[in-house]
N, C-alpha and C positions, 0 to 999 in steps of 0.2 A: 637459665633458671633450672633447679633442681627439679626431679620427676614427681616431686610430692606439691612443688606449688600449683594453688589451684585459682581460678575466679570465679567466684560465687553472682548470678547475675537474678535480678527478679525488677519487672516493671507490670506499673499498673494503669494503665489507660486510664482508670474512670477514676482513679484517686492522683492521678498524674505524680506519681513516684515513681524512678528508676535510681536504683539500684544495682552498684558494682565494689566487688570487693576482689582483691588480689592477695596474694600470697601465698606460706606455709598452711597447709591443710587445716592443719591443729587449731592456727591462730584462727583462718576463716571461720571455721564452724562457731569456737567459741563469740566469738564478734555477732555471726549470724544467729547464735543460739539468745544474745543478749537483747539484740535489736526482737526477738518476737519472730522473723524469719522463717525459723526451721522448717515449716510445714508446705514453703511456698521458693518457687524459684528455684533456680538448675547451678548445681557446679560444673564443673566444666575444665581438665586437668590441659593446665597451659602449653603447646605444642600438642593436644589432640585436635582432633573435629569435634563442634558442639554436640553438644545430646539432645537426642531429641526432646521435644515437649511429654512424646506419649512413652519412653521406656522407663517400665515399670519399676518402682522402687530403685530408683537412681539416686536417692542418697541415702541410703539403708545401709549399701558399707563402699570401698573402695572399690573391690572387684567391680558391679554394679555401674558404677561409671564411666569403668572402661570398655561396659559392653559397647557392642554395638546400637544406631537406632533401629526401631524397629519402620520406621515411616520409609525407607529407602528405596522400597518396590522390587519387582522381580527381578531380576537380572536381565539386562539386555540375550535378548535372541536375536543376529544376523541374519537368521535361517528364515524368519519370517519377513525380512523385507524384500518385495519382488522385483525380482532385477530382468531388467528388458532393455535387452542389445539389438539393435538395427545400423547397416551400413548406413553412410552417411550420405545424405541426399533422398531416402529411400523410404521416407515418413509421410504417410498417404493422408494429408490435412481431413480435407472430407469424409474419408471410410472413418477417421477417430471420429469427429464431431456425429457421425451418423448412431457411432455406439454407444453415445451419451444420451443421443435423442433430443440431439440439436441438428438446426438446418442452417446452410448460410445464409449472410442477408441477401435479401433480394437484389436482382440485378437489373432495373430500368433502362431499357434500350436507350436510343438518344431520340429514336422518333415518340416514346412514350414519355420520355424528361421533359422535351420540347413541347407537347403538348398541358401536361400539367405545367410545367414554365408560363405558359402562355396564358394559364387561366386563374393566374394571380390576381389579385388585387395590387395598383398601384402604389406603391410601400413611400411614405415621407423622406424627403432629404434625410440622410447623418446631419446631425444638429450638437453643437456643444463639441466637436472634436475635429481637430486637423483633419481635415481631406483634399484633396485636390479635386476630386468630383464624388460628390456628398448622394448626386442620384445614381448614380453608378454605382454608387459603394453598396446604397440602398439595396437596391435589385442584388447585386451578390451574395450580400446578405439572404436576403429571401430566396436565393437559388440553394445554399446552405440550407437553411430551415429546411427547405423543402426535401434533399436529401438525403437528411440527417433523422426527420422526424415521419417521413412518408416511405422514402427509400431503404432505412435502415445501412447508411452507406456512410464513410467518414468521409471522401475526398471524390475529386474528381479531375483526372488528368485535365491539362489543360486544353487539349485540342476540344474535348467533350465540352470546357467553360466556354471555346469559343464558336462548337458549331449552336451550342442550345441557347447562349445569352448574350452574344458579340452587339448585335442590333440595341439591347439594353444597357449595353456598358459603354455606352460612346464611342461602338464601331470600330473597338479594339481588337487587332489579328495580331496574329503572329508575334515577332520581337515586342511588338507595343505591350500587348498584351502580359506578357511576361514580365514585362519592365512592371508594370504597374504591379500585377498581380505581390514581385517580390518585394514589392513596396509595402504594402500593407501585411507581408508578412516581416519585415521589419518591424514596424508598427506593433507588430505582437497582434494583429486580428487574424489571423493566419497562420496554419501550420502547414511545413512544409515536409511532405513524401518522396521520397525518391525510388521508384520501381522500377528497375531494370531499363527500359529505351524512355522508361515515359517518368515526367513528372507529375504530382499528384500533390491538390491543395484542399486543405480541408478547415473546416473556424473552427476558430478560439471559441471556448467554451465561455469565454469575461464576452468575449463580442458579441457572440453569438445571440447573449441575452437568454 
């Protein structure tokens, strides 16, 4: 299209009219001067960028619309974004969290676990869902709460699940232990961590309730 076609746009939410016209300038105006228009609604010169809403007298003559908007904002400054290089490896977790004026969460020994462990309440079978041991699942569950909502901790390696709760989960060690455990993170009640020598299991937020 020629550099003089324009499209004329104007919408009205609260009267649910939109409005679009295309073409030769001359012919839009006149169209737009017929319908009642002129006073309302933006041209818009076909292969520029819209006009804004707020630049001033934008249909008063041609020049005018091919200003620029005025809404555009300042110009990007690079100079004020702060750039921070450190080797890699060499990012001191706790000295950051300390300059935010956060601490980490707490860390429950295993003889301090095991004792709040032990001063539960008896927690009901799992009811209504596949288990293979419903009291077992039970108690793990509540070893979860307990860590999550007292500890402040997501997971807990698993040697920690089985020196603090093994007698409660139906005397599950070692390989057993694991087996089950990745069983119900199958199951989706269960997330599974992987930290360096150790593995680490923490609930589902749906299980957990």
């Amino acid at each position: 299209m020629a550099s003089s076609d324009v499209r004329f746009i104007f919408r009205s939410d609260e009267t649910d009219v939109n409005v679009t016209i295309e073409g030769k300038r001359e012919w839009v105006e006149r169209i737009v001067d017929e319908l009642g228009l002129s006073d309302v609604g933006s041209f818009i010169p076909l292969g520029q960028n819209p006009l804004a809403q707020n630049q001033p007298d934008a249909q008063d003559d041609g020049d005018d619309v091919l200003s620029p908007p005025l809404d555009m904002g300042p110009e990007p400054d690079p100079s004020r974004i702060p750039v921070v290089r450190r080797p890699i490896g060499e990012l001191n977790v706790e000295v950051e969290i300390e300059k935010i004026g956060l601490e980490p969460p707490s860390r429950n020994d295993v003889f301090e676990l095991m004792d709040a462990f032990s001063e539960l309440d008896e927690p009901r079978p799992i009811q209504g869902q596949m288990s293979v041991d419903p009291m077992a699942e039970a108690w793990l569950r509540e070893l979860m709460r307990l860590i999550v909502r007292e500890g402040a901790r997501t997971a807990l390696a698993t040697e920690t699940i089985e020196e603090v709760a093994s007698a409660k989960l139906g005397g599950r060690t070692g390989v057993e232990l694991s087996v089950w455990l990745e069983s119900l993170f199958a199951a989706g009640k269960l997330v599974k961590i992987h930290g360096g020598d150790a593995t680490g299991w923490g609930p589902s937020p749906r299980w957990l309730g």
